[in-house]
ZABAMAR-526907 format. One record per residue (C-alpha): residue number from 1; residue in three letters; chain; x negated, y, z negated. Coordinates in pm, whole numbers, plus 50000, padded with zeros to 5 digits. Each point is the difference from the previous one (the first is absolute). Last residue first. Layout:
[NUM,ala,A,[X,Y,Z]]
...
//
This chain:
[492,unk,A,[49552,49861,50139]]
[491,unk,A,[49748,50125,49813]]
[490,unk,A,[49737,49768,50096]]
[489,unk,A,[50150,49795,50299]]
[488,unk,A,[49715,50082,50263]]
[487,unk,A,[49723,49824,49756]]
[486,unk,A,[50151,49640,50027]]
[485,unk,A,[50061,49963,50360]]
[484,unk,A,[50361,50061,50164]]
[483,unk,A,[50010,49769,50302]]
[482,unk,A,[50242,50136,50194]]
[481,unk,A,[49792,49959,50322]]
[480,unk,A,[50267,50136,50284]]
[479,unk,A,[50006,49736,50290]]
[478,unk,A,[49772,50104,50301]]
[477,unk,A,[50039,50158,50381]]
[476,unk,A,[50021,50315,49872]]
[475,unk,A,[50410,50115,50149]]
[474,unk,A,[50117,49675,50017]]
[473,unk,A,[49847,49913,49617]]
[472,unk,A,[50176,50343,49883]]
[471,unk,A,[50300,49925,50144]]
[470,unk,A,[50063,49676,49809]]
[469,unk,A,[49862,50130,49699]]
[468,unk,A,[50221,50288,49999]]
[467,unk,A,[50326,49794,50141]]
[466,unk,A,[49892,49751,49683]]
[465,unk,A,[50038,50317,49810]]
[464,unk,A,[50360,50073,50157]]
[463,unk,A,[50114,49668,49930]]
[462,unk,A,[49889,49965,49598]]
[461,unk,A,[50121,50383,49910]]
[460,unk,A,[50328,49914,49798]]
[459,unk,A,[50371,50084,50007]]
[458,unk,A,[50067,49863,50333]]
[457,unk,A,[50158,50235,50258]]
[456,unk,A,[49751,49999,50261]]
[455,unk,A,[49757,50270,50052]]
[454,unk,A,[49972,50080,50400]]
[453,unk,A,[49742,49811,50187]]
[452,unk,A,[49616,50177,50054]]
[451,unk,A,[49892,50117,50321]]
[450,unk,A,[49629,49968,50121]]
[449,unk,A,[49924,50216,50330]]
[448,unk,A,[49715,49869,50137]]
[447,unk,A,[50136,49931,50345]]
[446,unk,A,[49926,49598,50058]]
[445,unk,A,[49952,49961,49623]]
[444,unk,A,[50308,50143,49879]]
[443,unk,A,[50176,49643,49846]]
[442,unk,A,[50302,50030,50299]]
[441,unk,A,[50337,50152,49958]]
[440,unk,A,[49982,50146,49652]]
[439,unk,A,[50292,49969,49723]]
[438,unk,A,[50296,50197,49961]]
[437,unk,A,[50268,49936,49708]]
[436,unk,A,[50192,50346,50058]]
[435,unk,A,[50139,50229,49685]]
[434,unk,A,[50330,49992,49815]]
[433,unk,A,[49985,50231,49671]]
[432,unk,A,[50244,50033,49713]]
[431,unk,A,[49942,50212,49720]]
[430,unk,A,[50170,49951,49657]]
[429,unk,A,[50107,50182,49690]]
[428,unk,A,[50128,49875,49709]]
[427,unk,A,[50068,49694,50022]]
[426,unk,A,[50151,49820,49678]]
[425,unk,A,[49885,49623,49980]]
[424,unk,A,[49769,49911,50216]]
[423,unk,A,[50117,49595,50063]]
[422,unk,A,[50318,50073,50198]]
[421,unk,A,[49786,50234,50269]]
[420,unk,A,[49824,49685,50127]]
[419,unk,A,[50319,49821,50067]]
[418,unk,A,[50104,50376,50188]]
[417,unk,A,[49659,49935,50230]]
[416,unk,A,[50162,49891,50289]]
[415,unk,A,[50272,50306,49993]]
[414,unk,A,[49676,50232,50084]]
[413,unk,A,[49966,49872,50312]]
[412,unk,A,[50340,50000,50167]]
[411,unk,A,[49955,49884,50347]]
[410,unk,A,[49850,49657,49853]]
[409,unk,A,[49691,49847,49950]]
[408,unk,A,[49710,50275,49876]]
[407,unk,A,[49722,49859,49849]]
[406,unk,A,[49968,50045,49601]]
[405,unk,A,[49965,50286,49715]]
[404,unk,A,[50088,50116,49667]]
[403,unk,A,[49782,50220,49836]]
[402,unk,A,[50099,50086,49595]]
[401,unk,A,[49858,50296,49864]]
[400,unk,A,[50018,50029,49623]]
[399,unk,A,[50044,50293,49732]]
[398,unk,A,[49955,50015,49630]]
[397,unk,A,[49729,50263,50088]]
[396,unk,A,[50007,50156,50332]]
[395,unk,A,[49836,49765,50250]]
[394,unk,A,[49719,49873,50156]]
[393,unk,A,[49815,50017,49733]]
[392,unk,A,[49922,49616,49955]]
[391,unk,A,[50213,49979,49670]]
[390,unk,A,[50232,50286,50140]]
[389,unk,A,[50149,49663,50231]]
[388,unk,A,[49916,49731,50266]]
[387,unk,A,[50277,49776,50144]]
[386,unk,A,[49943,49730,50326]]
[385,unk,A,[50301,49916,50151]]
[384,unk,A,[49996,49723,50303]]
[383,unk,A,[50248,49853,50248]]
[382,unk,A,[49927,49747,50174]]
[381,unk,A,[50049,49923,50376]]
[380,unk,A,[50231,49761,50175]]
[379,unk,A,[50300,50047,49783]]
[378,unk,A,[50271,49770,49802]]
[377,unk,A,[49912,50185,49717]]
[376,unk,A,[49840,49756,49789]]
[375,unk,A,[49874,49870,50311]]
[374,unk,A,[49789,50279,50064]]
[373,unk,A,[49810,50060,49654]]
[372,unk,A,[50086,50289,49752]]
[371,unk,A,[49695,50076,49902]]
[370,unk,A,[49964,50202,49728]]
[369,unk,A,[49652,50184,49841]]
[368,unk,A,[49971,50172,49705]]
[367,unk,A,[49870,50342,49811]]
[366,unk,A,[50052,50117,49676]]
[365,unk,A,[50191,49662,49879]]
[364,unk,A,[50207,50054,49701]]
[363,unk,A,[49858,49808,49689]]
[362,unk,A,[49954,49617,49940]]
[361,unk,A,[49650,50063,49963]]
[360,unk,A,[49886,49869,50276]]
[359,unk,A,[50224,50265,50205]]
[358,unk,A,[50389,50004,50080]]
[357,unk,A,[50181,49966,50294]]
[356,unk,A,[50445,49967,49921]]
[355,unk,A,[50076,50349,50085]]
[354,unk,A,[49793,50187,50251]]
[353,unk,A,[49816,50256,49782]]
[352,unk,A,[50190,50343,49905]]
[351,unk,A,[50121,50298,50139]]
[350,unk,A,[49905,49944,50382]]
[349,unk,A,[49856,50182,50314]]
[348,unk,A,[50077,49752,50277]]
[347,unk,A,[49739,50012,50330]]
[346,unk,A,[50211,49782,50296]]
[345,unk,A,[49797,49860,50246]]
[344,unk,A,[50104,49850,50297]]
[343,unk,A,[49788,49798,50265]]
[342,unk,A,[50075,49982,50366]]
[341,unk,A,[49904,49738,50266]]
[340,unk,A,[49706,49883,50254]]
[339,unk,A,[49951,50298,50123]]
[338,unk,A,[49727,50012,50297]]
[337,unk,A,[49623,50172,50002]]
[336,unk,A,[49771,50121,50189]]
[335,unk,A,[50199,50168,50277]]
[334,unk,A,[50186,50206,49771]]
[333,unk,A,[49795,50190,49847]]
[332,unk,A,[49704,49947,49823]]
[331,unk,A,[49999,50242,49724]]
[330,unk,A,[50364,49927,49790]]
[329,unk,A,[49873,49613,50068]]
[328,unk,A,[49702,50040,49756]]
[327,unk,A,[49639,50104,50100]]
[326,unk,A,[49699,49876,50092]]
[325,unk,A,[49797,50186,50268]]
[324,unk,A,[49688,49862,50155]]
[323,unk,A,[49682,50160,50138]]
[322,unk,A,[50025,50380,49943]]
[321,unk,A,[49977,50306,50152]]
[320,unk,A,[50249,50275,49791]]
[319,unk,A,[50185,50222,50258]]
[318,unk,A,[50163,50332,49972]]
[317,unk,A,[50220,50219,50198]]
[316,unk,A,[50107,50336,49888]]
[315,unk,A,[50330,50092,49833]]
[314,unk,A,[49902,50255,49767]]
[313,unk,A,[50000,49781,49682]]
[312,unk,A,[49796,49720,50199]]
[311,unk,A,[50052,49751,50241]]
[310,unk,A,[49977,49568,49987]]
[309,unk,A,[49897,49759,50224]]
[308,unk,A,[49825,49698,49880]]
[307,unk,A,[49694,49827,50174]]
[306,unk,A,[49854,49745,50224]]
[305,unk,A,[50244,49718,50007]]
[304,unk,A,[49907,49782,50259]]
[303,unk,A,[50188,49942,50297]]
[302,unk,A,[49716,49986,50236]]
[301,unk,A,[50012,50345,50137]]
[300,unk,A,[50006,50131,49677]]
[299,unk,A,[50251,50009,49751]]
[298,unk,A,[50157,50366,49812]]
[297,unk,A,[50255,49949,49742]]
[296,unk,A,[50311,50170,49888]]
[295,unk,A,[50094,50332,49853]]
[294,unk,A,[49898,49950,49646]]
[293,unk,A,[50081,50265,49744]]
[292,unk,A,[49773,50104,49733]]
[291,unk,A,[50139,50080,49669]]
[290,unk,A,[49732,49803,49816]]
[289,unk,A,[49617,49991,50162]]
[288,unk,A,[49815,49726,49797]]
[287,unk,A,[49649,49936,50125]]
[286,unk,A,[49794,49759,49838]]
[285,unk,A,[49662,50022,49894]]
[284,unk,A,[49944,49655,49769]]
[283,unk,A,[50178,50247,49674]]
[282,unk,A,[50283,50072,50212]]
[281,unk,A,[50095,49655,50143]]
[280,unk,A,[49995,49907,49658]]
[279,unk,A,[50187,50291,49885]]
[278,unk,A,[50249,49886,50276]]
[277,unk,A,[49995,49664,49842]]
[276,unk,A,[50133,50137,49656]]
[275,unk,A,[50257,50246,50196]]
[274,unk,A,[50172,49712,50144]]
[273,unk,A,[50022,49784,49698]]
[272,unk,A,[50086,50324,49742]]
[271,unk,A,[50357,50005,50176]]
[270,unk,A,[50069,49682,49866]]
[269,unk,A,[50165,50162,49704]]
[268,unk,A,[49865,50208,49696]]
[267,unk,A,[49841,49703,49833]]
[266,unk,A,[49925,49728,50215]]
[265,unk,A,[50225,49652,50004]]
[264,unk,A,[49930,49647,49934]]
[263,unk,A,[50152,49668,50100]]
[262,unk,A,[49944,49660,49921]]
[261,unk,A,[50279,50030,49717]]
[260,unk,A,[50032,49900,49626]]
[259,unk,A,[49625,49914,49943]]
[258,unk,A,[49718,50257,50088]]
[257,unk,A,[49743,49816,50199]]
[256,unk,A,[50197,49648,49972]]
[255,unk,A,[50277,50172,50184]]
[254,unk,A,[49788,50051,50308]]
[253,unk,A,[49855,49637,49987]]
[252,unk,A,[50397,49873,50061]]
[251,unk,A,[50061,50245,50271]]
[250,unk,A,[49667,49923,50208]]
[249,unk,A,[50071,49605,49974]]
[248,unk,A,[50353,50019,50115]]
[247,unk,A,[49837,50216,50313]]
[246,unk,A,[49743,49728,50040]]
[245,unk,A,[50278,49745,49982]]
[244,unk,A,[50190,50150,50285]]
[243,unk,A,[49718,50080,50217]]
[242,unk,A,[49923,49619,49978]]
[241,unk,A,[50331,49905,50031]]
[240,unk,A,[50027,49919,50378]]
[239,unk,A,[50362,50178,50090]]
[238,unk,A,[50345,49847,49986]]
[237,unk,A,[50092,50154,49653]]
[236,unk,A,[49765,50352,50104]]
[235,unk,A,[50316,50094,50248]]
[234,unk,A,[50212,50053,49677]]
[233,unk,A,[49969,50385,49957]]
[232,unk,A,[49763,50268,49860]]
[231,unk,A,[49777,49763,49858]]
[230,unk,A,[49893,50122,49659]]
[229,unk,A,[49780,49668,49937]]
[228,unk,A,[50191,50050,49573]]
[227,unk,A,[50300,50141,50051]]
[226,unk,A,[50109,49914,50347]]
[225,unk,A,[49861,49665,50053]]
[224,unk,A,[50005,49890,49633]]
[223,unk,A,[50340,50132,49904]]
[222,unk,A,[50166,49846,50286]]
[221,unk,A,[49801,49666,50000]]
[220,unk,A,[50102,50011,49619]]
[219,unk,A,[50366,50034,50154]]
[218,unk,A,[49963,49712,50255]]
[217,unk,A,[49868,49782,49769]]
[216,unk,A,[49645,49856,49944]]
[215,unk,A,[49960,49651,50032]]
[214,unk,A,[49592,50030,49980]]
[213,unk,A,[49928,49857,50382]]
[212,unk,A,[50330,50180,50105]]
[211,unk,A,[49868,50307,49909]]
[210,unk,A,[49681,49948,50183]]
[209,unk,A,[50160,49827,50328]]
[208,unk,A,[50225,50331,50035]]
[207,unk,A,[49685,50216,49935]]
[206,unk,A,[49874,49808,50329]]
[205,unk,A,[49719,49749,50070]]
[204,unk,A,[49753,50056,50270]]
[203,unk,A,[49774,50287,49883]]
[202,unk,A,[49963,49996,49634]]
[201,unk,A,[50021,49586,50050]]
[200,unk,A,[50128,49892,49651]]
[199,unk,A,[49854,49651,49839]]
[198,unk,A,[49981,50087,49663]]
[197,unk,A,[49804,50350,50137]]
[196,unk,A,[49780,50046,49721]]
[195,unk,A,[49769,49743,50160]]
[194,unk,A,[49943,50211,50307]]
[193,unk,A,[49766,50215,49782]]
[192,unk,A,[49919,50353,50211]]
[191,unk,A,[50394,50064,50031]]
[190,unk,A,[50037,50011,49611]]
[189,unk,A,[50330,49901,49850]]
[188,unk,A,[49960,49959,49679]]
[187,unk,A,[50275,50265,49869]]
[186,unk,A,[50197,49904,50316]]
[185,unk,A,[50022,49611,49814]]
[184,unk,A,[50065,50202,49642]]
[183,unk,A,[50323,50182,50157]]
[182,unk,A,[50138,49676,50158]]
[181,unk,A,[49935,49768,49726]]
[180,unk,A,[50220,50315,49777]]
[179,unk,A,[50259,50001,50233]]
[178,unk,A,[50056,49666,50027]]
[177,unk,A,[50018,49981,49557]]
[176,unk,A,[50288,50307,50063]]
[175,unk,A,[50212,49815,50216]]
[174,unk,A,[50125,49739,49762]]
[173,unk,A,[50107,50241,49708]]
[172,unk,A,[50158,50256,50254]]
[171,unk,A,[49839,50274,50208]]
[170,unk,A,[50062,50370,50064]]
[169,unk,A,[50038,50012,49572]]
[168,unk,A,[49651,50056,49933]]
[167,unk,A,[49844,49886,49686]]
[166,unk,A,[49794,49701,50072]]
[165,unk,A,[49890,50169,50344]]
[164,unk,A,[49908,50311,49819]]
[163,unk,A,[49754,49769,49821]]
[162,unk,A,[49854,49840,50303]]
[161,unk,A,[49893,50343,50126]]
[160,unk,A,[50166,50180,50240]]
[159,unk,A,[50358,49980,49940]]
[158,unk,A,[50200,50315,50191]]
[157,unk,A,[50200,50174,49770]]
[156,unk,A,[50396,49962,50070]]
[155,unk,A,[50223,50234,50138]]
[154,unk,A,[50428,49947,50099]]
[153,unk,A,[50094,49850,49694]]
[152,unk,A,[50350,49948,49849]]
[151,unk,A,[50125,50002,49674]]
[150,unk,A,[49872,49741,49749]]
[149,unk,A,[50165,49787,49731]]
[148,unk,A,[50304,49812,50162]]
[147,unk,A,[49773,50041,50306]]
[146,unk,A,[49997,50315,50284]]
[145,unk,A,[49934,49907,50357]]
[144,unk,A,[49594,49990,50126]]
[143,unk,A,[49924,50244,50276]]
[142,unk,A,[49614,50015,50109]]
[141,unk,A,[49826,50309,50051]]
[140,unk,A,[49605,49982,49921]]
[139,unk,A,[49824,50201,49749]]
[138,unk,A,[49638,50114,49942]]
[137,unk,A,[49897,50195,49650]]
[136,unk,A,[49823,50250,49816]]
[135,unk,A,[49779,50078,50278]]
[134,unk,A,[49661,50055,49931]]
[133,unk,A,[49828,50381,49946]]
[132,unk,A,[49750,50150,50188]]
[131,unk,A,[49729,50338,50046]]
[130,unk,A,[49869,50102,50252]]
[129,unk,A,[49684,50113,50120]]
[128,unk,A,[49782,49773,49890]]
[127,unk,A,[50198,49752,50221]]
[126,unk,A,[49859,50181,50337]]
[125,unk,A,[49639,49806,49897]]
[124,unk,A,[49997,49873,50345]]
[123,unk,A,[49950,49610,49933]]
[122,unk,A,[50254,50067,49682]]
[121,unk,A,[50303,50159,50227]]
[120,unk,A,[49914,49726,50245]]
[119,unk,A,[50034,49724,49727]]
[118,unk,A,[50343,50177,49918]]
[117,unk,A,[50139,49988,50343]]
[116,unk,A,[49857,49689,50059]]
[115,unk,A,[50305,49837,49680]]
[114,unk,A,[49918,49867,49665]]
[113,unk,A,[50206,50298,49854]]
[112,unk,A,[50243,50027,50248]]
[111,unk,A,[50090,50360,50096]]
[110,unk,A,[50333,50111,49964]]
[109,unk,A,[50195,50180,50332]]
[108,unk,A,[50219,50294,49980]]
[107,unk,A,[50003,50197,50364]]
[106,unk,A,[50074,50325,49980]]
[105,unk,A,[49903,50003,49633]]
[104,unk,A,[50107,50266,49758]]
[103,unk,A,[49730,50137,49777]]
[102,unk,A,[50204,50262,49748]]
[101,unk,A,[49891,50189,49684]]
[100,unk,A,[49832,50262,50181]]
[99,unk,A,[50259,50078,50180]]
[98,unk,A,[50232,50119,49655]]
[97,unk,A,[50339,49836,49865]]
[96,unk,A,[50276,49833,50117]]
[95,unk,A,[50210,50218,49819]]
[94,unk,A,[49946,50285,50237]]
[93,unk,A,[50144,49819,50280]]
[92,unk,A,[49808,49988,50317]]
[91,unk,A,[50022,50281,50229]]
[90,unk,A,[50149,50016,50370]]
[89,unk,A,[49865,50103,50332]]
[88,unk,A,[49929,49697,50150]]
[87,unk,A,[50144,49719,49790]]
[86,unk,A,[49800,49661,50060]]
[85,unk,A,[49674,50152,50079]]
[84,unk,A,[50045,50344,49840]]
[83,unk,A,[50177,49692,49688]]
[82,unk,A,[49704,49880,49927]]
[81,unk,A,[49780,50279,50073]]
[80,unk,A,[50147,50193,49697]]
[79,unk,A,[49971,49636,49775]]
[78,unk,A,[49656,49975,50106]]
[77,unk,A,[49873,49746,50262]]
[76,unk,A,[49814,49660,50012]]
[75,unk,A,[49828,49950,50348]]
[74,unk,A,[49968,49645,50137]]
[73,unk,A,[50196,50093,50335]]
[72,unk,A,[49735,50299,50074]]
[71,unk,A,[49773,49967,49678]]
[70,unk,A,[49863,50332,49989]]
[69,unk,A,[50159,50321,50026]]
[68,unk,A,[49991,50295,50209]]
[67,unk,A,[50142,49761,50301]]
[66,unk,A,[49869,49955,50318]]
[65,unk,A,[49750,49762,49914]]
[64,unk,A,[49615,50024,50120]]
[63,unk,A,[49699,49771,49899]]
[62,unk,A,[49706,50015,50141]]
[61,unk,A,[49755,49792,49920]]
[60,unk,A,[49616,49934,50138]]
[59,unk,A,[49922,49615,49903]]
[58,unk,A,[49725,49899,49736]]
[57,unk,A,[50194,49714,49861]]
[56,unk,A,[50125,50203,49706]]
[55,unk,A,[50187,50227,50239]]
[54,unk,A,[50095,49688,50153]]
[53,unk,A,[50189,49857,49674]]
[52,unk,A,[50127,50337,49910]]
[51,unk,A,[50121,50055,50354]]
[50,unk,A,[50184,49650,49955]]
[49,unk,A,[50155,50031,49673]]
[48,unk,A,[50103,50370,50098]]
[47,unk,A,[50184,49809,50296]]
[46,unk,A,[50194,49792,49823]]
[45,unk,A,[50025,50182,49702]]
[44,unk,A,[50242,50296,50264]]
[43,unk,A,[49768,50275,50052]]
[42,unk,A,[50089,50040,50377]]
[41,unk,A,[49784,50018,50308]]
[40,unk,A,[49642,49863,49940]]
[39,unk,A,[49713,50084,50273]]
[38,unk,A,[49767,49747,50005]]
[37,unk,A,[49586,50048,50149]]
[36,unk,A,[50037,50402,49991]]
[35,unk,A,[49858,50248,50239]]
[34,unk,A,[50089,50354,49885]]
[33,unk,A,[50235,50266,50165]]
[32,unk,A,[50319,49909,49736]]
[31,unk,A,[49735,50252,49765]]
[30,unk,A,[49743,49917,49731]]
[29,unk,A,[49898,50187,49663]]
[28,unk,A,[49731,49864,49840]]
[27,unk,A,[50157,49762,49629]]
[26,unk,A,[49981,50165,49705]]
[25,unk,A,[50321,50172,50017]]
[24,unk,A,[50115,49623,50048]]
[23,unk,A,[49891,49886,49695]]
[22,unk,A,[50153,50282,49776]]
[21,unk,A,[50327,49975,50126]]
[20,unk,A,[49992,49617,49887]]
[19,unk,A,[49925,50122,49663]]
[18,unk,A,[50294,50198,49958]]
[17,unk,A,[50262,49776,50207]]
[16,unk,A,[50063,50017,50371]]
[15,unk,A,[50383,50153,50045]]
[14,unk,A,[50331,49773,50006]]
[13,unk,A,[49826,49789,49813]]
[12,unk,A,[50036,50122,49618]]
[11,unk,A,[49846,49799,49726]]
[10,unk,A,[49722,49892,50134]]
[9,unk,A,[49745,50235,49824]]
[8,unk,A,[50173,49821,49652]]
[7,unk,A,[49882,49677,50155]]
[6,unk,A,[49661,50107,49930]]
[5,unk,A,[50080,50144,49676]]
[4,unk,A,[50138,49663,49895]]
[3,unk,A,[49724,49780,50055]]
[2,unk,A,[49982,49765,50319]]
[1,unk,A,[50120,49648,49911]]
//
């Protein structure tokens, strides 16, 4: 963990903090007219991960965003901008309290504690800058009728450890032992000692073949699949399970790092991500230019990207030479990329914590996660909530943001997510938002223009860092080293 007045120069993103300032005033003064080896367009983490990353690799940067703010998609915003975004031209409620106690994410996502993102937020040194707290708690939907002695249920905590197993009600007396050979066989699962497999081909046998091999039931499969491997759908069932188990594996070491839940969250909102690895970039002689529009790109007579268009306050032309671009969709028009769907979000401001999630102490839950899994709903995606609260100052105290979001399936978006609107308790305020799934057309090396997918509506970062990684060995030639030696994790 980074110390608390270093995260305290984090706390508001819609500007460059304090100390961040003072690294690029250091910094020689360079214009759009320089030669560049990677021109970055947008400040979303995706692509400050990556012009951190080459920064550090001895690559020229320049990094240029549109907006006055950093973050793009990731960004966390003020209660004033909040609602300028949501309400042009209106004021937030006095009641709600002052900007600088608000961090609202655009796009709410935990990060899991075992998980790349956080190895790559050690192997840079980017973690001393903020500062984290775990999850209190993750929760799947599942509907059980009310008893002579119980009312009904609609949430239950996800068992990770052989002990919740014992005590969770999502499987009977019978089930329960299955689930527990189950959750020690991934435990020893270890893809460099075929032994551990009891007999399982990683890449020719299916999920399907796995649960069936420990007579698991179809709603521990449920739980297990959606819950725990965080598959956004069913597909995985009739895939080879050697993804599968890996990402069963990654969830249950991520709640052995904290206990409770695999999942951690920074301090003052996930805003701080994007502006850590742009100090990076800073501090390795990066370029940042906020503010700065981008008018297309210019190719050579090959097809090759060989710089960014862009013009200045008075209108005139500029061009930055570079080798590559990377950018996300909003960047690379339309030509380079295709929507594959819609996402909605909807940010609710609430009173109190969702009712029914509580903490390891038996308390209410500061901050959860609920996944209300496809076939629960009779739906083909899943719906997900993820709640953080004043205890991460994010919000005004005693208050919580709730973020409810899935793919769009119907005509009437926001109607799909009413089941996830039952669990919050009072609303009392909410912002909806329907934005385009896009993803690239072709992996950028013919033209050099690198274009990362649109965030997905999952309530963690585990796809869009393996996007990073993925990108980053097409764009180098070789697989990020991780490997975090002994004398670059002091202090962190």
């Amino acid at each position: 963990q980074g110390s608390r007045a270093a995260s305290a120069s984090l706390r508001y993103f819609s500007v460059p903090g304090p100390d961040f300032r003072r690294v690029l005033a250091r910094l020689p003064a360079r214009t759009m007219d320089d030669e560049y080896d990677v021109c970055v367009c947008g400040t979303g983490l995706k692509e400050c991960i990556l012009s951190g990353l080459l920064s550090v690799a001895g690559k020229k940067v320049l990094h240029l965003d549109r907006n006055n703010f950093y973050g793009g998609d990731c960004a966390s915003l003020n209660i004033t901008n909040l609602w300028q975004r949501f309400r042009p031209g209106t004021d937030p409620p006095k009641e709600l309290g002052a900007n600088r106690d608000w961090n609202v994410d655009l796009v709410p996502k935990f990060i899991m504690a075992s998980g790349n993102l956080v190895k790559i937020l050690l192997k840079t040194k980017v973690s001393r800058y903020l500062e984290w707290k775990s999850c209190d708690g993750s929760y799947v939907y599942q509907f059980q009728e009310a008893g002579f002695f119980s009312d009904a249920k609609f949430i239950h905590k996800v068992p990770a450890t052989a002990a919740d197993g014992l005590k969770s009600p999502l499987m009977g007396i019978l089930e329960k032992p299955r689930f527990i050979n189950f959750a020690q066989f991934v435990m020893n699962w270890d893809e460099t000692k075929p032994d551990s497999f009891q007999g399982i081909d990683p890449k020719r046998h299916t999920m399907a073949q796995v649960y069936s091999k420990f007579g698991l039931q179809e709603g521990t499969i449920d739980f297990i699949g959606h819950a725990v491997a965080l598959q956004i759908n069913d597909a995985y069932i009739a895939q080879a399970c050697g993804p599968t188990i890996q990402k069963i594996k990654l969830y249950l070491n991520s709640v052995l790092q904290y206990g409770g839940s695999p999942f951690i969250y920074p301090i003052y909102g996930l805003g701080g991500l994007p502006e850590g690895f742009s100090r990076l970039a800073a501090i390795n002689r990066g370029v940042y230019m906020l503010n700065k529009p981008v008018d297309g790109f210019v190719y050579d007579e090959t097809g090759k990207v060989c710089g960014v268009k862009s013009h200045a306050e008075d209108g005139t032309p500029e061009v930055a030479k570079c080798k590559m671009v990377i950018c996300d969709p909003s960047y690379a028009g339309e030509a380079k990329t295709k929507v594959v769907g819609k996402v909605i979000r909807s940010i609710c401001i609430l009173d109190g914590p969702i009712p029914h999630t509580k903490n390891k102490e038996g308390g209410p839950a500061l901050s959860c996660q609920i996944i209300l899994p496809q076939k629960q709903l009779k739906r083909q995606n899943d719906i997900y909530i993820m709640m953080v609260s004043w205890a991460h100052n994010v919000a005004a105290q005693g208050k919580y943001t709730a973020i409810v979001s899935t793919v769009v399936e119907t005509a009437d978006a926001e109607k799909e997510l009413e089941p996830a609107y039952k669990l919050l308790g009072k609303i009392v305020d909410k912002f909806v938002s329907v934005s385009d799934l896009r993803q690239p057309v072709d992996d950028g090396k013919t033209d050099g223009v690198y274009v990362s997918a649109s965030y997905d509506p999952t309530s963690h970062f585990e796809d869009a860092t393996l996007e990073v990684l993925e990108m980053w060995k097409r764009i180098t030639g070789e697989a990020l080293d991780l490997t975090v030696l002994p004398d670059e994790d002091v202090d962190q």
